[in-house]
N, C-alpha and C positions, 0 to 999 in steps of 0.2 A: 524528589521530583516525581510527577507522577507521570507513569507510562505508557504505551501504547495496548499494555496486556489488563490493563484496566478503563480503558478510553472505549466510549458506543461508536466510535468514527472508522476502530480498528475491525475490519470485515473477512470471512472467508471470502475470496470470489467469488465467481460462477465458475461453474465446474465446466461449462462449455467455453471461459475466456482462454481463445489458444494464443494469445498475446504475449499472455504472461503466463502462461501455467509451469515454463521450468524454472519460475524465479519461486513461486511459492509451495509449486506441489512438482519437483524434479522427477523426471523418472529414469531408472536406470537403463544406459543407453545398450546395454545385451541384453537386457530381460524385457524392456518396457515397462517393468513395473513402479510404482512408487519408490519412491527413495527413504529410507529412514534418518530423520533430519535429528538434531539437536536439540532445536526448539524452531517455533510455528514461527513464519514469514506470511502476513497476511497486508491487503490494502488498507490504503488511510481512506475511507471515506467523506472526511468533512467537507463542508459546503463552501469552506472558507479558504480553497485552495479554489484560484481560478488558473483557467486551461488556454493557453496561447494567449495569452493578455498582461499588458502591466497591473501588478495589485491595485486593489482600490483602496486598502487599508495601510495604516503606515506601519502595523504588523503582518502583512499578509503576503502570501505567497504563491506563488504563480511554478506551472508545471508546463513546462516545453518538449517537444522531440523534435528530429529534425523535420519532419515531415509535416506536421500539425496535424497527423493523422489520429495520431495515441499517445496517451501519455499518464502515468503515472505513479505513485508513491507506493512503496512498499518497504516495510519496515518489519526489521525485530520489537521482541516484545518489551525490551529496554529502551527503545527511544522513546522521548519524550516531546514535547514541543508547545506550542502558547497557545493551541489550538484545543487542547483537550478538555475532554468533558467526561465525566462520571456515567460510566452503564447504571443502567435503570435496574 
């Protein structure tokens, strides 16, 4: 299968999203520093997830919070999914 550590959709964030930043880049909570991880947690970019909406696709998929303020995917580099595309 192919995965998300070869997929263009797979992104660093922005280093200012303070949304999500202890899911991808943790920091340690006496030091404040970075955390030394295992391997990379990074977002799913694709276009083809839509955000507080039923799918329009009969493969597609839709990302909700409670709030419909924010919302979304974050993956290791072994998931995989029907979305994926080949880095350039």
């Amino acid at each position: 299968m192919k995965t998300c550590e070869s997929c263009k959709s797979w992104i660093v964030p922005d280093e200012n999203d303070y949304r999500s930043r202890d899911i991808w880049r943790p920091t340690d909570p006496d030091t404040y520093e970075p955390m030394e991880m295992p391997w990379d947690v990074r977002r799913c970019a694709s276009k083809k997830f839509v955000y507080f909406e039923r799918p329009v696709e009969r493969n597609g998929a839709a990302l909700v919070d409670g709030s419909d303020y924010f919302a979304g995917l974050f993956t290791g580099p072994d998931f995989g999914c029907t979305f994926y595309e080949e880095k350039e």
